[in-house]
Steps between C-alpha positions, in 0.01 A plus 500: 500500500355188307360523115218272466340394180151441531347229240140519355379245824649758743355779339111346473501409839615885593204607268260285662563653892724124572780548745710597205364800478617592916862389378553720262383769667744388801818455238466885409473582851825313567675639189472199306425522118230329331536415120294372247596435122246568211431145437313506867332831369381329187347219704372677750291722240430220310244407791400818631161622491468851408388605851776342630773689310517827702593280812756298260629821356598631855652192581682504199652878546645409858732224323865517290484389182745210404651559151463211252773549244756286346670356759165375677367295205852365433475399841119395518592300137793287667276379770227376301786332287669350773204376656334378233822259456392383808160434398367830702281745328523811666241768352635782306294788725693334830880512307440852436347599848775332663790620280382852547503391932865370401564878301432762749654194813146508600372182761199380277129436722283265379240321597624188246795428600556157298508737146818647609771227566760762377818453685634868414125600628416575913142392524284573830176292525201799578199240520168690314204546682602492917 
């Protein structure tokens, strides 16, 4: 059994019928867990159309909730430090998707791969819109 954490690109390509969408519904089948973590949520509602939130709402209640306490943001902070010595910006909304991935030992899917150069972070490429 795998935990997957699905970011916000994973998750609009699942809302718009993209292959996405059949992967999920194949990882429940094989006992794998799908994850999200409210910063995904926010963005996902942030560009939903209200007919389109009923369909994002049951997508939504079929996925574990990654908890984004103290520990995450200590962890999303150090990145953001450390790469920033390095002259990398990393967005705060990625640190905190992938720390909570990192949290619950989740593999994170995204469709943007190149935002998460985390070492302590498994990232699996799930190109949008195939």
């Amino acid at each position: 059994m795998a935990r997957i954490l699905l970011d916000s690109t994973v998750l609009i390509d699942a809302l718009r019928g993209g292959s996405v969408a059949q992967r999920v519904r194949r990882m429940r089948r094989s006992g794998d867990e799908p994850w999200v973590s409210a910063i995904s949520v926010e963005e996902i509602w942030r560009g939903l159309f209200p007919h389109e939130e009923t369909d994002a709402d049951r997508l939504m209640r079929g996925l574990r909730l990654a908890p984004l306490g103290v520990r995450e943001g200590q962890r999303a902070g150090k990145w953001r430090r450390d790469y920033a010595k390095q002259g990398v910006t990393l967005h705060q909304a990625d640190c905190l998707i992938a720390a909570a991935a990192v949290g619950v030992d989740a593999t994170l899917a995204t469709a943007n791969v190149d935002d998460f150069p985390m070492q302590e972070l498994n990232v699996e490429h799930w190109p949008s819109g195939l």
